[in-house]
C-alpha beads as a LAMMPS data file, in Angstrom:
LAMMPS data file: protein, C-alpha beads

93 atoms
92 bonds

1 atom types
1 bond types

-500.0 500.0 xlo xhi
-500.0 500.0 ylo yhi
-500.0 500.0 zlo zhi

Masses

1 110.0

Atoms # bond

1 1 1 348.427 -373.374 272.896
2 1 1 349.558 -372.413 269.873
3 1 1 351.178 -369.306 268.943
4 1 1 350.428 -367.032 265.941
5 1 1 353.035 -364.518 264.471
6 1 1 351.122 -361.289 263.269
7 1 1 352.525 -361.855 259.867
8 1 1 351.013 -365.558 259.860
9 1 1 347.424 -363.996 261.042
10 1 1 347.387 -361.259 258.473
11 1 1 348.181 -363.392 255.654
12 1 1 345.672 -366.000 256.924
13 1 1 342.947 -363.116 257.451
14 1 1 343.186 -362.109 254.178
15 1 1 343.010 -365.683 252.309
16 1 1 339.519 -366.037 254.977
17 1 1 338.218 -363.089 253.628
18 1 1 339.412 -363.776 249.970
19 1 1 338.124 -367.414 250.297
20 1 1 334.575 -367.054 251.687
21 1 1 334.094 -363.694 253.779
22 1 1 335.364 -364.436 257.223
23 1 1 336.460 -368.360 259.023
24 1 1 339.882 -369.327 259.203
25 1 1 342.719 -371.733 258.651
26 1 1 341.823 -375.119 259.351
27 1 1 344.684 -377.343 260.680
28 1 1 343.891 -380.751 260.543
29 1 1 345.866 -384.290 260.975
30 1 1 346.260 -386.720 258.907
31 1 1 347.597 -390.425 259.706
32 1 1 347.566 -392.451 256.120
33 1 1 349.545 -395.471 255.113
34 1 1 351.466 -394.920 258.460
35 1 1 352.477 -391.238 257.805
36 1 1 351.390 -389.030 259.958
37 1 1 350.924 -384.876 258.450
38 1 1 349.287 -381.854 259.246
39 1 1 346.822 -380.862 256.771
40 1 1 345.768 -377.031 255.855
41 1 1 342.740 -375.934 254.177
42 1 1 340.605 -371.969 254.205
43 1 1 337.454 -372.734 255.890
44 1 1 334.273 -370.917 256.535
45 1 1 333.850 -372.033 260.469
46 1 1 335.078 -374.388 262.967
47 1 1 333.668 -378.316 263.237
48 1 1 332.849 -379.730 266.717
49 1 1 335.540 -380.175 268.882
50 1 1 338.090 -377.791 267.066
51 1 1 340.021 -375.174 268.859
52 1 1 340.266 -371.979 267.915
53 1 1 342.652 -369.652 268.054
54 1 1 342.871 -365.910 267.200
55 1 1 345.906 -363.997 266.022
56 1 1 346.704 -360.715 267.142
57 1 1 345.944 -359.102 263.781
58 1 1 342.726 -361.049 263.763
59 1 1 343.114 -364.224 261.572
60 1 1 341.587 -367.164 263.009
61 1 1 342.987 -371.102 263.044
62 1 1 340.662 -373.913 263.460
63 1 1 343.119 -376.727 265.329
64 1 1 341.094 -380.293 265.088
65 1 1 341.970 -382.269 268.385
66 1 1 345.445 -384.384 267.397
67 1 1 346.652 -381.142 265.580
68 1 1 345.842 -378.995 268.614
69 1 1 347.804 -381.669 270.881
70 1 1 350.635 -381.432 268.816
71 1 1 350.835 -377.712 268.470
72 1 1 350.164 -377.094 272.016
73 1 1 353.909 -375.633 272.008
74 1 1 354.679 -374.107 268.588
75 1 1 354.780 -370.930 266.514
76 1 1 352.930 -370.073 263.354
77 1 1 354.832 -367.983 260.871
78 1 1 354.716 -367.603 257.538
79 1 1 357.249 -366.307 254.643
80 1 1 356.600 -365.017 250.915
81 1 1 359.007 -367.283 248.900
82 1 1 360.803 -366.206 245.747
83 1 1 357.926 -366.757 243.213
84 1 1 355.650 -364.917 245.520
85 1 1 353.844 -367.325 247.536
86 1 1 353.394 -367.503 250.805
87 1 1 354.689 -370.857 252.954
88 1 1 354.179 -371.514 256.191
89 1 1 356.076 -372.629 259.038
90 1 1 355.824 -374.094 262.328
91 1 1 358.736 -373.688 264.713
92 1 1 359.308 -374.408 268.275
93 1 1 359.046 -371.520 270.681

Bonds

1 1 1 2
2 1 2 3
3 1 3 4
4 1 4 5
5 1 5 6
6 1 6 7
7 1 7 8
8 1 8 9
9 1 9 10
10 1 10 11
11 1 11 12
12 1 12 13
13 1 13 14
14 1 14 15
15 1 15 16
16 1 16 17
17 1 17 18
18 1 18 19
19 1 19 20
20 1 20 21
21 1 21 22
22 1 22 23
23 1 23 24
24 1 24 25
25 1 25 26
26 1 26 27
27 1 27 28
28 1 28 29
29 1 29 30
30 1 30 31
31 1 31 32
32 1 32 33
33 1 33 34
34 1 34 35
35 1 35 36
36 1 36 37
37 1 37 38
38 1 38 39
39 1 39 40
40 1 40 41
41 1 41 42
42 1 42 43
43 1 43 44
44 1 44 45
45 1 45 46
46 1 46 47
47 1 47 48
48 1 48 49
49 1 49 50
50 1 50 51
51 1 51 52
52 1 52 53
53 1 53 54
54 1 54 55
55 1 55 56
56 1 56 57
57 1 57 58
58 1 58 59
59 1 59 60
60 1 60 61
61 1 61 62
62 1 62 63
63 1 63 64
64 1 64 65
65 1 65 66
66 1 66 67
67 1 67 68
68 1 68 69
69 1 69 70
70 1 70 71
71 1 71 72
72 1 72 73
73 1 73 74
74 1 74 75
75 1 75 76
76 1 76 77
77 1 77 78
78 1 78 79
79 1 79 80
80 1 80 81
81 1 81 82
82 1 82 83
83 1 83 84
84 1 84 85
85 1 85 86
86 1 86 87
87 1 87 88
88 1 88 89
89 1 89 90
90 1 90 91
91 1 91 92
92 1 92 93
């Protein structure tokens, strides 16, 4: 399952409640032309089928099923770059 750093669940918490009042971070997968991506996107509520996951600090991530699958292992974190935005990262464990 994946892993959520406190930092990544309190920014993501925030942009929820910011966004539309509560939900989550949706993490989706994409496979276009060949190249496959995760996708991320603020969403009010989960979809059928999607995992959820809950950070310590709260924040909640939507996984859809091929995302989920490929996470199953990894770590969520998330940085403030040098202009002030916030990336985020997935790492092994």
């Amino acid at each position: 399952m994946l892993n959520i750093t406190h930092a990544a669940g309190a920014v993501i918490g925030d942009l929820s409640r910011a966004a539309d009042g509560g939900g989550g971070l949706r993490i989706g997968w994409s496979d276009r032309d060949g190249v496959q991506a995760l996708t991320l996107a603020v969403t009010a509520h989960p979809v059928a089928r999607e995992e959820v996951v809950t950070a310590p600090s709260g924040g909640r991530v939507f996984l859809a099923p091929d995302a989920a699958h490929y996470l199953r292992d990894k770590l969520l974190d998330v940085r403030m770059d040098v202009d002030g935005c916030f990336r985020f990262s997935i790492n092994d464990r």
